[in-house]
C-alpha positions as CSV (number, residue, x, y, z in Angstrom):
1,X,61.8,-43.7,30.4
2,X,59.5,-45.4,32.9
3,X,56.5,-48.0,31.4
4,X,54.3,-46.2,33.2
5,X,55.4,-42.7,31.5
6,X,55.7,-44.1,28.4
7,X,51.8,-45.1,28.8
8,X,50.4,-41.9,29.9
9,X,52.5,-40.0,27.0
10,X,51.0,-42.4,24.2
11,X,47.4,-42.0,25.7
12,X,48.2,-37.9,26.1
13,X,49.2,-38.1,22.3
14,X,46.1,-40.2,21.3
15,X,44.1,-38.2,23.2
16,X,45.6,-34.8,21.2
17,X,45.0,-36.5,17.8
18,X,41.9,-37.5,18.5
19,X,40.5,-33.8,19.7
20,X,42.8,-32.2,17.1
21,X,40.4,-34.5,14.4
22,X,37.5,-33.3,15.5
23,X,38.3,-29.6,13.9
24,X,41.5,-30.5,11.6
25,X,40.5,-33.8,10.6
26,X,43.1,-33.9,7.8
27,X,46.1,-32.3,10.0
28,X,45.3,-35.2,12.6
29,X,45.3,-38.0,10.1
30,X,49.1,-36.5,8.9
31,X,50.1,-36.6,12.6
32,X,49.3,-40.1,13.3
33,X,50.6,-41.0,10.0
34,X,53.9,-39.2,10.9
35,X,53.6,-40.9,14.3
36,X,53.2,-44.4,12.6
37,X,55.7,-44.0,10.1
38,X,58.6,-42.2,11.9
39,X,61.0,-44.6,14.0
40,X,61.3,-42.6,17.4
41,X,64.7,-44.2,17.8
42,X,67.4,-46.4,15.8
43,X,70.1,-43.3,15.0
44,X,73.5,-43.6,14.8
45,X,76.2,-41.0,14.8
46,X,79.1,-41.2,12.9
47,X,81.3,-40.3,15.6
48,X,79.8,-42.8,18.3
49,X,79.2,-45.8,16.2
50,X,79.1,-49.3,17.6
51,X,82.5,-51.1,17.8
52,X,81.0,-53.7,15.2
53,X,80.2,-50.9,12.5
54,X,83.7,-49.4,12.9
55,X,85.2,-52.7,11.9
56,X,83.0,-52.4,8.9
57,X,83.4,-50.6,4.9
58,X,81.1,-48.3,4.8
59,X,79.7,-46.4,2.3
60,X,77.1,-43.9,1.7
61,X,74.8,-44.2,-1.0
62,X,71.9,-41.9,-2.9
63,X,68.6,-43.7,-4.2
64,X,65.7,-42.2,-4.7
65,X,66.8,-38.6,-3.2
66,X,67.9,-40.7,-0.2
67,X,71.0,-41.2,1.1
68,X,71.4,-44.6,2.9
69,X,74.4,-46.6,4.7
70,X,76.1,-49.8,4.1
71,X,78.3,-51.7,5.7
72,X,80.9,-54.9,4.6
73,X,82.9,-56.9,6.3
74,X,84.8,-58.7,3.4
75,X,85.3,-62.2,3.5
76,X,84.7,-65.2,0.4
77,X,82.9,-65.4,-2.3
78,X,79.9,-66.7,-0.3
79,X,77.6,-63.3,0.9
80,X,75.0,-62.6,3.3
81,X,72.8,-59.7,3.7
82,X,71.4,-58.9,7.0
83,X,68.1,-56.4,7.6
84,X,67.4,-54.8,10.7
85,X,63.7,-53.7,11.9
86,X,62.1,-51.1,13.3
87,X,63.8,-48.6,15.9
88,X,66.9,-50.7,15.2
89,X,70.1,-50.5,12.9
90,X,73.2,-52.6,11.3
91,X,74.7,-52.7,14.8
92,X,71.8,-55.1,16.3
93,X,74.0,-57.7,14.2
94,X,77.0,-57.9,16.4
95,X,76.4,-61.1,18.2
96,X,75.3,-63.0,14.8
97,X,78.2,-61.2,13.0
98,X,80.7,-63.3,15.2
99,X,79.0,-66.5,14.3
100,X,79.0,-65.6,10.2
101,X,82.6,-64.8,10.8
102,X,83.5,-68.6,11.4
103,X,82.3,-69.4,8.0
104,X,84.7,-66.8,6.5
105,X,81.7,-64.9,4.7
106,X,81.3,-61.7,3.2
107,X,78.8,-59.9,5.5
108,X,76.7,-57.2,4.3
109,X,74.2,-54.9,6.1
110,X,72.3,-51.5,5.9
111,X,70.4,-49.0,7.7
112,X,66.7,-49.2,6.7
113,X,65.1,-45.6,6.2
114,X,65.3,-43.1,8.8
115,X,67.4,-45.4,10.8
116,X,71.2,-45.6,11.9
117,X,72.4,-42.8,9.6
118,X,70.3,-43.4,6.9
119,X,68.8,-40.1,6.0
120,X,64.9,-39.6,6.0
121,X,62.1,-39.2,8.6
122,X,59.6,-41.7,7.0
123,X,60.1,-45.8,7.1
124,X,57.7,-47.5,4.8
125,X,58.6,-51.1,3.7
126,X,58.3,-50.5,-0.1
127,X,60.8,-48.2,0.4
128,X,63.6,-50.5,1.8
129,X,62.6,-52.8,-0.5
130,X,64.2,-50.7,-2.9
131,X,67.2,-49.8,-0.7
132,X,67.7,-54.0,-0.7
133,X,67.6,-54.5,-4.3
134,X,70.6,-52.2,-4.6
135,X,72.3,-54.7,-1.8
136,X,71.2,-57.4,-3.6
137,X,72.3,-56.1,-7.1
138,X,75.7,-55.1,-6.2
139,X,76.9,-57.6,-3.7
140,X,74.7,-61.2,-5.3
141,X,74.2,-62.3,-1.4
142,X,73.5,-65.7,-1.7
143,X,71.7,-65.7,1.7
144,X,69.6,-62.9,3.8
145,X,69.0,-62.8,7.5
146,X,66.2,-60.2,8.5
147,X,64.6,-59.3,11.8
148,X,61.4,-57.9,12.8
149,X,59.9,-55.5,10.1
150,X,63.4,-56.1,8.5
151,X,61.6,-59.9,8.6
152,X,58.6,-58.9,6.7
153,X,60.5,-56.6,4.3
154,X,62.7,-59.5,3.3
155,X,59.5,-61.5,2.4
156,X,58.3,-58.6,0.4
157,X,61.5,-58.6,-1.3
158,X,61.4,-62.2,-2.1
159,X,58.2,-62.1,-3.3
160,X,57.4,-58.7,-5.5
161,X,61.7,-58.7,-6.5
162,X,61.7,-62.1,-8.4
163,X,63.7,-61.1,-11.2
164,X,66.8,-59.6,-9.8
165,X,67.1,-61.6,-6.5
166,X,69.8,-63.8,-5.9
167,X,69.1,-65.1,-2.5
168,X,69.2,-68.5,-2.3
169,X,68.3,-69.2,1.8
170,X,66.1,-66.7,4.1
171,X,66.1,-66.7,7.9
172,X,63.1,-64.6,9.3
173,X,63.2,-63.9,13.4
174,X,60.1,-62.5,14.7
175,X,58.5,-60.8,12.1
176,X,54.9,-59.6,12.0
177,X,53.1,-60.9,9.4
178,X,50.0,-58.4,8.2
179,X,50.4,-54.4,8.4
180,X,46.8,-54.7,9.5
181,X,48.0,-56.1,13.3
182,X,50.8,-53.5,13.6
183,X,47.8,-50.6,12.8
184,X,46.0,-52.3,15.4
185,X,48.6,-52.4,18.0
186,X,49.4,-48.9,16.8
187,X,45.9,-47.6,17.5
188,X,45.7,-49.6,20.7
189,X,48.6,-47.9,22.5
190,X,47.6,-44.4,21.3
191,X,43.6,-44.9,21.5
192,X,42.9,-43.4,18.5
193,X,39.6,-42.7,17.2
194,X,38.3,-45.2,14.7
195,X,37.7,-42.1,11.6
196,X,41.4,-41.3,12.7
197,X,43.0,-44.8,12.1
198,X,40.8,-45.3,8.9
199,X,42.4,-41.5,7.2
200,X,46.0,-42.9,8.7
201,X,44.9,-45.4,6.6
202,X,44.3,-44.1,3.3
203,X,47.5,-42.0,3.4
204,X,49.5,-45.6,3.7
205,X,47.4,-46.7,0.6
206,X,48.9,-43.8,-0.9
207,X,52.3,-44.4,0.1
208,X,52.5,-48.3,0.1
209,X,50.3,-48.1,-3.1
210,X,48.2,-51.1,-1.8
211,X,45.7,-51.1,1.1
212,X,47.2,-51.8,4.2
213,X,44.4,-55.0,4.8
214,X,46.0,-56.8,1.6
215,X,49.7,-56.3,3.1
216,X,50.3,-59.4,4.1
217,X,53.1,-61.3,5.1
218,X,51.5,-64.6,4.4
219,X,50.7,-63.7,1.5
220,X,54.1,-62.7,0.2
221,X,55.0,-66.2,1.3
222,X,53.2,-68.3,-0.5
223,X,54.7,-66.9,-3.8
224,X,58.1,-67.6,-2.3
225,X,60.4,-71.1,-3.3
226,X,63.2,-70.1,-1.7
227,X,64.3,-72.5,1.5
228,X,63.7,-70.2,4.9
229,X,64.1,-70.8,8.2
230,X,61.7,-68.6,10.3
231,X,62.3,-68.1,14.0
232,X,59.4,-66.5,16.5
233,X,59.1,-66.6,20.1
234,X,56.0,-68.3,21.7
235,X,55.9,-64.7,24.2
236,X,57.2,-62.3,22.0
237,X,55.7,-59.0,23.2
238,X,55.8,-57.1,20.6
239,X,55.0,-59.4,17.4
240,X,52.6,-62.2,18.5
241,X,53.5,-65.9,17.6
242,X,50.5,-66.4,16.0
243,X,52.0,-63.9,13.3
244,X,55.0,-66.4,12.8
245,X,52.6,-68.9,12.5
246,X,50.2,-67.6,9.6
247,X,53.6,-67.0,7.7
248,X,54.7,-70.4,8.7
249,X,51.7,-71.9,7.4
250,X,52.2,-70.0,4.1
251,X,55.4,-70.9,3.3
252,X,56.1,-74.1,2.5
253,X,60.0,-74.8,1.7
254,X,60.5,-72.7,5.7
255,X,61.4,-74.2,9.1
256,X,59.5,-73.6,11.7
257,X,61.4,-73.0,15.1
258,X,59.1,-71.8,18.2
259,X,61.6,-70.0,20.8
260,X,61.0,-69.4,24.8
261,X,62.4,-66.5,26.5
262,X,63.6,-64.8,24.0
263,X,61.3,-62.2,23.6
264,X,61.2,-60.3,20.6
265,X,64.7,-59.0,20.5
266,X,65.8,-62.7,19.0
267,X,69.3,-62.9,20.8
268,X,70.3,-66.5,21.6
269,X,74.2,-69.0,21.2
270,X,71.9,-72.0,20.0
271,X,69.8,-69.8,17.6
272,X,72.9,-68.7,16.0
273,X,74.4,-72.2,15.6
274,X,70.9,-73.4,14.1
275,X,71.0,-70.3,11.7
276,X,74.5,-70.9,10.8
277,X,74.0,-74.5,10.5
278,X,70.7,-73.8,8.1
279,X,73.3,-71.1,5.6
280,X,76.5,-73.2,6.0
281,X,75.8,-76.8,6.4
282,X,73.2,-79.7,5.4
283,X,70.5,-79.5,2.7
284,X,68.0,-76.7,3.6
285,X,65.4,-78.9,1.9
286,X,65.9,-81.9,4.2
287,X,65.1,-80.2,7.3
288,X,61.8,-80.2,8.8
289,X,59.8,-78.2,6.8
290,X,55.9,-77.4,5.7
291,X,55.8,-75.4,8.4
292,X,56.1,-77.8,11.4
293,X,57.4,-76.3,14.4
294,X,60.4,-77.4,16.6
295,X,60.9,-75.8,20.0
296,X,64.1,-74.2,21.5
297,X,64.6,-73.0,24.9
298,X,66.1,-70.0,25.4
């Protein structure tokens, strides 16, 4: 679809929520919710799956009245989990799949709620969070790769799952850092009415069970030892840099690597070889952490 088209529908849809509030104020705040929460695109179908995911075990698993879908490509005894984001699935993983290959690894991946052919309509991070533990419990990854939202749910991982993780290094590429900034954005495209946003609002409370203001990536970080290497891309256009930096800032034992032209899909030879070189070779603790930046060109 067009840019232009794409505009005029969000503003059309605003504009309907936003009339629709002034008579069914509670109806209007469960449509934006539902427009908020449920990924627009990111399905898979079993009989047209990528090439990549073909190669791949998969397996279909029930938690929490959901079914969701893994995927392994068996190699050693060393593992790594890889978390997609938003509108997105396992298959987004094909180019840095080859690269993992080359160590011989076991590579494991899932579709995040709502997404590839995981079941459900809703995406919450809490809720993947939970669908990662599993990962984590059954396969012991010693590393985790995670992009976008994937990004930001592998930090709240990290942080509110210290007792059964097993991960050992973190890359983050592009992630947003507060749930505040994506509401913003959110409410920006759509032009939603201010009493709108704030009921949207209180039915995330409800579901994250925490206010959306105090869900913060930065603040998941700063409770998190584990040696990271986070990736964002000075023009990113759909996370803003400055959301890599707050995290940046918070997490101490990261890398900092600033990107250009890479946008915000994070695809990129020497960002693979620095993210394999971070998991597979020299002391993660002796690069340049403390959140200093480096700079790669893309």
């Amino acid at each position: 679809m067009p840019v232009i088209l794409k505009f005029i529908l969000a503003k059309l849809v605003g504009l309907y929520v936003n009339i629709l509030s002034l008579f069914a104020p509670k109806k209007a705040a469960r449509l934006a919710y539902r427009f908020f929460t449920q990924p627009r695109s990111g399905k898979l179908m079993h009989n047209n799956l990528p090439g990549i995911l073909r190669e791949a075990q998969t397996e279909t698993v029930t938690i929490d009245d959901t079914a969701f879908q893994t995927y392994v490509w068996p190699g050693n005894a060393t593992t790594v989990l890889l978390v997609h984001g938003w509108e997105s699935n396992a298959g987004r993983w094909k180019l840095l799949i080859s690269y993992l290959k080359k160590a011989g690894c076991t590579i494991i991946a899932l579709d995040a709620p709502a997404h590839g052919l995981t079941a459900g309509e809703e995406f919450n991070i809490p809720h993947y969070a939970v669908f990662i533990d599993y990962m984590v419990q059954r396969y012991k990854p010693q590393f985790m790769v995670g992009h976008s939202i994937g990004g930001a749910t592998a930090l709240y991982y990290q942080s509110h799952y210290p007792t059964t993780t097993t991960i050992k290094k973190m890359v983050v590429l592009g992630a947003p850092c507060d749930l505040r900034t994506v509401i913003n954005n959110f409410r920006n495209t759509l032009w939603l009415a201010p009493w709108v946003v704030q009921s949207m609002k209180q039915l995330l409370t409800d579901s994250y069970k925490v206010n959306p203001d105090d869900f913060c990536g930065d603040m998941f970080a700063t409770k998190i030892c584990t040696p990271g290497l986070l990736i964002h891309d000075k023009k990113d256009p759909t996370v803003a840099y400055k959301e890599g930096v707050k995290i940046a800032k918070s997490w101490p034992s990261a890398r900092f690597i600033t990107t250009k032209g890479l946008g915000h899909s994070m695809h990129n030879a020497a960002m693979y070889e620095e993210i394999y070189d971070f998991l597979f070779g020299h002391d993660p603790m002796a690069l340049n952490a403390g959140g200093e930046a480096g700079t790669m060109a893309g």
